[in-house]
Residue frames as qw, qx, qy, qz and C-alpha x, y, z in Angstrom:
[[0.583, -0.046, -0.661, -0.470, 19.90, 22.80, 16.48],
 [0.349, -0.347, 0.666, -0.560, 17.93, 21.37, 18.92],
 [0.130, 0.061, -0.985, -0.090, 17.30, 17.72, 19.33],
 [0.750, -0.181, 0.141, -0.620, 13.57, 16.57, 19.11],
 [0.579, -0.083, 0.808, -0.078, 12.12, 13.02, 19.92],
 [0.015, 0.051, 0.831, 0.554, 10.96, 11.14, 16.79],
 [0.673, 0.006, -0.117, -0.731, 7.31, 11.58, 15.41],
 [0.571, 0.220, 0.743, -0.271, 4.86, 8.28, 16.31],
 [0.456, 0.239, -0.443, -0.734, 3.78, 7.10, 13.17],
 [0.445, 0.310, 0.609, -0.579, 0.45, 5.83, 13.28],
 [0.195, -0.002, -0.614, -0.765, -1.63, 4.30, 10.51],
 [0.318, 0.339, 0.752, -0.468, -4.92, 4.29, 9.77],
 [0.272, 0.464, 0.732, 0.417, -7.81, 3.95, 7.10],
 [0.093, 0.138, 0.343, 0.924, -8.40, 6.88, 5.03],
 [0.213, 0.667, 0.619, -0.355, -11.36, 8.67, 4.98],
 [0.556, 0.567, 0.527, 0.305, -12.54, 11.58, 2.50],
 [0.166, -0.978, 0.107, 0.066, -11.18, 14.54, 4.28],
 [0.666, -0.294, 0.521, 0.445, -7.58, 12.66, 3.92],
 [0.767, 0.544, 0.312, 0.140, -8.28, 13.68, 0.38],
 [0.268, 0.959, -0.091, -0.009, -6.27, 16.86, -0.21],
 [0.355, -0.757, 0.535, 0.124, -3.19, 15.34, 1.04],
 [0.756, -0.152, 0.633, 0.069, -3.38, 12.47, -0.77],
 [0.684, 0.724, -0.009, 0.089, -3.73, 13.82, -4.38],
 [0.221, 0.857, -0.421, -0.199, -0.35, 15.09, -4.36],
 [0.553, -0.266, 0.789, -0.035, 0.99, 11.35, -3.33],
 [0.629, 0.327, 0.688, 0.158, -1.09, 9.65, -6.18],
 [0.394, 0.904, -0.163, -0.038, 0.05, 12.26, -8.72],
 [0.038, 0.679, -0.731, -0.052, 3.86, 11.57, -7.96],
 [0.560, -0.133, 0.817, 0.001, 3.00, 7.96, -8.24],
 [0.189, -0.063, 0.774, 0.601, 1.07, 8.27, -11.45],
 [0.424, 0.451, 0.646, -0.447, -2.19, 8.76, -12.14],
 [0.464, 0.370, 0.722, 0.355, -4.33, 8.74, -15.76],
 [0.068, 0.017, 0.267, 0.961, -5.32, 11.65, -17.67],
 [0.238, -0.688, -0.670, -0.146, -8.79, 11.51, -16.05],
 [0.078, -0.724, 0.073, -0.682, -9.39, 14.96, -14.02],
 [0.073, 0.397, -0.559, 0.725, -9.28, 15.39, -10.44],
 [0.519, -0.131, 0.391, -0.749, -12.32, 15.03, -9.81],
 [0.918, 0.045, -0.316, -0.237, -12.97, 11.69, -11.42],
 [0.567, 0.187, -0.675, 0.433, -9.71, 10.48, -9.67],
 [0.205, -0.064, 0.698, -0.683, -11.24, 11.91, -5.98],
 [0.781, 0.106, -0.092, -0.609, -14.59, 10.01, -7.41],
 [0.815, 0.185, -0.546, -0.057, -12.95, 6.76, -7.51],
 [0.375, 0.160, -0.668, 0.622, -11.13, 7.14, -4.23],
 [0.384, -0.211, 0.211, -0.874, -14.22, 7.57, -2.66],
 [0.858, 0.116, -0.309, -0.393, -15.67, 4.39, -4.33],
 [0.709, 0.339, -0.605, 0.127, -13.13, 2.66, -3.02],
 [0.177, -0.277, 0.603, -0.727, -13.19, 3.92, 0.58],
 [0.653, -0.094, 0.064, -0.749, -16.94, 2.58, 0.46],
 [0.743, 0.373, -0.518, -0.201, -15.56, -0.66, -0.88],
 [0.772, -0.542, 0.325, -0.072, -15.15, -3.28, 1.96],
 [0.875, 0.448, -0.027, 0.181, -12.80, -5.04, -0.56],
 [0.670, 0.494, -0.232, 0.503, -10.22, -2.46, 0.06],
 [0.559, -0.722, -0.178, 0.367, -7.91, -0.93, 2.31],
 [0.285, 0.832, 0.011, 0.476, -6.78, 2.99, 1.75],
 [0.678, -0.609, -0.208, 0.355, -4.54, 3.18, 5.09],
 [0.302, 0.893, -0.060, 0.327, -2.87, 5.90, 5.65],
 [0.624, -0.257, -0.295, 0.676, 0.71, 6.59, 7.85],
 [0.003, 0.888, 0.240, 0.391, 0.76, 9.92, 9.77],
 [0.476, -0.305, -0.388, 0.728, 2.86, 11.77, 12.47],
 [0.097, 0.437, 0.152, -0.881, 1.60, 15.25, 13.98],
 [0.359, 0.686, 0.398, -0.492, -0.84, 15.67, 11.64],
 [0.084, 0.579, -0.583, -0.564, 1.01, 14.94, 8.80],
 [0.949, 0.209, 0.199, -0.126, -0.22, 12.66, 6.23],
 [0.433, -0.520, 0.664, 0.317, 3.43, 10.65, 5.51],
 [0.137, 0.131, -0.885, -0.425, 2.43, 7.90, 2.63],
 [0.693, 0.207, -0.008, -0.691, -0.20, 5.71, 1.83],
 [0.061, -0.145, 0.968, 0.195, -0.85, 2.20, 1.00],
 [0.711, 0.183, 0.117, -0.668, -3.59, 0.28, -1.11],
 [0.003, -0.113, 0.993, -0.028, -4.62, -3.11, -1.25],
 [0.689, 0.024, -0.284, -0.666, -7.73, -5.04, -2.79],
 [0.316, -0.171, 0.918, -0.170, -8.80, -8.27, -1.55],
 [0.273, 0.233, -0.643, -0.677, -9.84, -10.44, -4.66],
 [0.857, -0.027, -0.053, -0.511, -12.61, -12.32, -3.28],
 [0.814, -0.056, 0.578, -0.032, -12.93, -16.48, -2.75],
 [0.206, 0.401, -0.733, -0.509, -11.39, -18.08, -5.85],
 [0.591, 0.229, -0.349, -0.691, -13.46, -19.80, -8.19],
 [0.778, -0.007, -0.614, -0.137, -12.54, -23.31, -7.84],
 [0.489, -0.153, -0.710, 0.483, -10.65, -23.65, -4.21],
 [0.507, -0.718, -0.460, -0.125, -12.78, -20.95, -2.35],
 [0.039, -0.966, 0.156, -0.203, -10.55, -18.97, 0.40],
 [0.905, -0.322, 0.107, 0.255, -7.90, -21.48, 0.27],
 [0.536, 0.547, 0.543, 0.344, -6.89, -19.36, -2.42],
 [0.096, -0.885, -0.424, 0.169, -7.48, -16.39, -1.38],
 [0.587, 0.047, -0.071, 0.805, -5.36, -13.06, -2.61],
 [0.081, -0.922, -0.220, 0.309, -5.50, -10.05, -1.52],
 [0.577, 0.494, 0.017, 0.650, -2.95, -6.82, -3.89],
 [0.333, -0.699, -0.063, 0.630, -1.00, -4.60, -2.89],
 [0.536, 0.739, 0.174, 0.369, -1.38, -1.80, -5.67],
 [0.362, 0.729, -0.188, 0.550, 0.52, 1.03, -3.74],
 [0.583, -0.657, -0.293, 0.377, 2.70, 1.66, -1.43],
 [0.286, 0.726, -0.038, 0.624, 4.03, 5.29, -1.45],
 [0.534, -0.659, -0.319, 0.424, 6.02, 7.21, 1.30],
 [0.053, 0.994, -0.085, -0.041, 6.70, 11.26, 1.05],
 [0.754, 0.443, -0.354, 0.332, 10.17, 11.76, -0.30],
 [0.097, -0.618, 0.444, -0.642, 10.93, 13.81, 2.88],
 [0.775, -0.403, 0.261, -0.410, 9.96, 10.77, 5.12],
 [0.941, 0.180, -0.245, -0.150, 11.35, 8.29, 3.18],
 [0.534, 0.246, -0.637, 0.499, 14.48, 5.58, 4.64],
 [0.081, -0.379, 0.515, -0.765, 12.57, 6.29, 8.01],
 [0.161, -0.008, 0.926, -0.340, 10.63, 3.41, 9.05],
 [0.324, 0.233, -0.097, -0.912, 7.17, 4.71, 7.19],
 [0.704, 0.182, -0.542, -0.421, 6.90, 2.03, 4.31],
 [0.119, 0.035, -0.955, 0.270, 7.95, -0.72, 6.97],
 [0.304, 0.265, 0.688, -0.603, 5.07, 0.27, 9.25],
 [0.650, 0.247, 0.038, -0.718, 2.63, 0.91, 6.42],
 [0.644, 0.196, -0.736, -0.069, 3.42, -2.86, 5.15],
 [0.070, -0.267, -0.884, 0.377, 2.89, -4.33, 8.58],
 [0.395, 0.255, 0.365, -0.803, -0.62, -2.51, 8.30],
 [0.664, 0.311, -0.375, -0.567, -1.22, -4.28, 5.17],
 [0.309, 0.165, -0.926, 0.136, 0.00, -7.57, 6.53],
 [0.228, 0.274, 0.770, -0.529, -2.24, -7.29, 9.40],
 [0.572, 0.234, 0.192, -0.762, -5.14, -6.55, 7.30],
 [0.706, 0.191, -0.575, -0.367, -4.76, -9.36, 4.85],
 [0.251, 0.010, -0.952, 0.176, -3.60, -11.96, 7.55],
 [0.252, 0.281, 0.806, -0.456, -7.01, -13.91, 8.49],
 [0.474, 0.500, -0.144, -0.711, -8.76, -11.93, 5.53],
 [0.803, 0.515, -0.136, -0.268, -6.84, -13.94, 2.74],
 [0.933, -0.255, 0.220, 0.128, -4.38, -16.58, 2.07],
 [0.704, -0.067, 0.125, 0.696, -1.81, -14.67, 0.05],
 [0.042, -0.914, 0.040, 0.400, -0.52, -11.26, -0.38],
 [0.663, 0.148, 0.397, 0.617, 1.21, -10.48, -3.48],
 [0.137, 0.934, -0.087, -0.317, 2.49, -6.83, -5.45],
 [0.732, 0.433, 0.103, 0.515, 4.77, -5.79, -8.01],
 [0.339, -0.860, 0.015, 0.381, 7.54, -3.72, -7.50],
 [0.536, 0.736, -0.351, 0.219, 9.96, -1.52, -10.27],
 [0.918, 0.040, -0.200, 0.341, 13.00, -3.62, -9.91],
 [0.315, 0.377, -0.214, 0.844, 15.34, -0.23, -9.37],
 [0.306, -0.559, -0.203, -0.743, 12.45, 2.19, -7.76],
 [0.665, -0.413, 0.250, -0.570, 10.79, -0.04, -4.96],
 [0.926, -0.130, -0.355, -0.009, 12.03, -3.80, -4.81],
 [0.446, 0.396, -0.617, 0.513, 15.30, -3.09, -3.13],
 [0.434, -0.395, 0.282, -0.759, 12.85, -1.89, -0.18],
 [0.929, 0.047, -0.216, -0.297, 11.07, -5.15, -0.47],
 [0.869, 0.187, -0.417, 0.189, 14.04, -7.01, -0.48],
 [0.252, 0.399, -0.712, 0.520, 15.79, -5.34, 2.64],
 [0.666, -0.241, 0.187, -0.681, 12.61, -6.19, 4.37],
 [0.339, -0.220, 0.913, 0.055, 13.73, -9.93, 3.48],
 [0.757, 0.406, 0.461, -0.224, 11.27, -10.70, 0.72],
 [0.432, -0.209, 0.769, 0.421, 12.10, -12.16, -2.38],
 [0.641, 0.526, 0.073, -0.554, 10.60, -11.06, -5.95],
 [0.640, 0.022, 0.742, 0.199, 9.99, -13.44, -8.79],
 [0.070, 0.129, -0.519, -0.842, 10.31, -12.80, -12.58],
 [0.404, 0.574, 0.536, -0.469, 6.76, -12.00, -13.64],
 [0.501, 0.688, 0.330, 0.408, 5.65, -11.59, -17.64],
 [0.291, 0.922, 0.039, 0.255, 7.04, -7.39, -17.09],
 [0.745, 0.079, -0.344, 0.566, 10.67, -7.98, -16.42],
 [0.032, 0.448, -0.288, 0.846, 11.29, -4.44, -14.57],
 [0.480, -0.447, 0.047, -0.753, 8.41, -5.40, -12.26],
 [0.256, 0.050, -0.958, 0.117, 9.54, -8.89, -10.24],
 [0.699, -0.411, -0.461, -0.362, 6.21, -10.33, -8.58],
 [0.068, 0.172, -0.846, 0.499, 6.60, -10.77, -4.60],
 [0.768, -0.212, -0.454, -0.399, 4.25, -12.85, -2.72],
 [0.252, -0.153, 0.762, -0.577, 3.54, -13.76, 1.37],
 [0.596, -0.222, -0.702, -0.321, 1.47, -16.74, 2.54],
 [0.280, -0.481, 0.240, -0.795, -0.38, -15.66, 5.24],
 [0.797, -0.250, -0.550, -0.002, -1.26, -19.60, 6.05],
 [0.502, -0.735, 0.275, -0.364, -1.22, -19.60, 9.87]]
């Protein structure tokens, strides 16, 4: 066996050629009983969508995981004191996973909300994906769907 160095992993916003790799990712995360093509229609819309960020993590030419994250606009009454930005997914290949991946794609989402908006917030399945969360040092709060605590960063400078 012969010892390589570690892959660089490198993220960076999707694009529409990023597509083929990514269905299989947002299949093993879950997707609706719309076809393929309405699900690579929407992920197009959404690329176009300054609102969001589709960021991908990669090493050699590998597409590794994925994160998405919406930024909900000025709130209504306080304006972008307010401000929140979701994290809907964060997904890392099972073969990658426990290897620094989801860290780095979660500082890519940090840096894009910080200055954007004034809090970051996601749900995470209590078994599945908070423990990750939580060795990262964050802290989830019971939320109306008990399996799914609520975590939340304030990105105040």
């Amino acid at each position: 066996m012969t010892d390589h160095p570690p892959s660089i992993v490198t993220v960076r916003a999707l694009t529409a050629a990023d597509w083929p790799a990514l269905w299989p990712m947002l299949r093993d995360m879950g997707v609706n009983d719309q076809p393929p093509e309405a699900q690579r229609d929407r992920y197009l819309l959404l690329l176009a969508d300054p609102r969001w960020a589709i960021l991908g993590a990669e090493a050699d030419g590998e597409l590794l995981g994925y994160a998405a994250a919406q930024d909900h606009g000025p709130h209504l009454r306080a304006g972008d004191d307010h401000r929140t930005a979701r994290l809907h997914d964060l997904y890392v290949s099972p073969h990658r996973r426990r290897g620094g991946v989801g860290r780095t794609l979660l500082a890519a989402v940090r840096d894009w909300a910080t200055g954007r908006v004034r809090h970051l917030e996601w749900q995470a399945h209590h078994e599945r994906a908070a423990p990750f969360y939580e060795c990262l040092g964050h802290h989830g709060d019971p939320c109306p769907q008990p399996d799914y605590p609520t975590f939340h960063l304030d990105l105040r400078p």
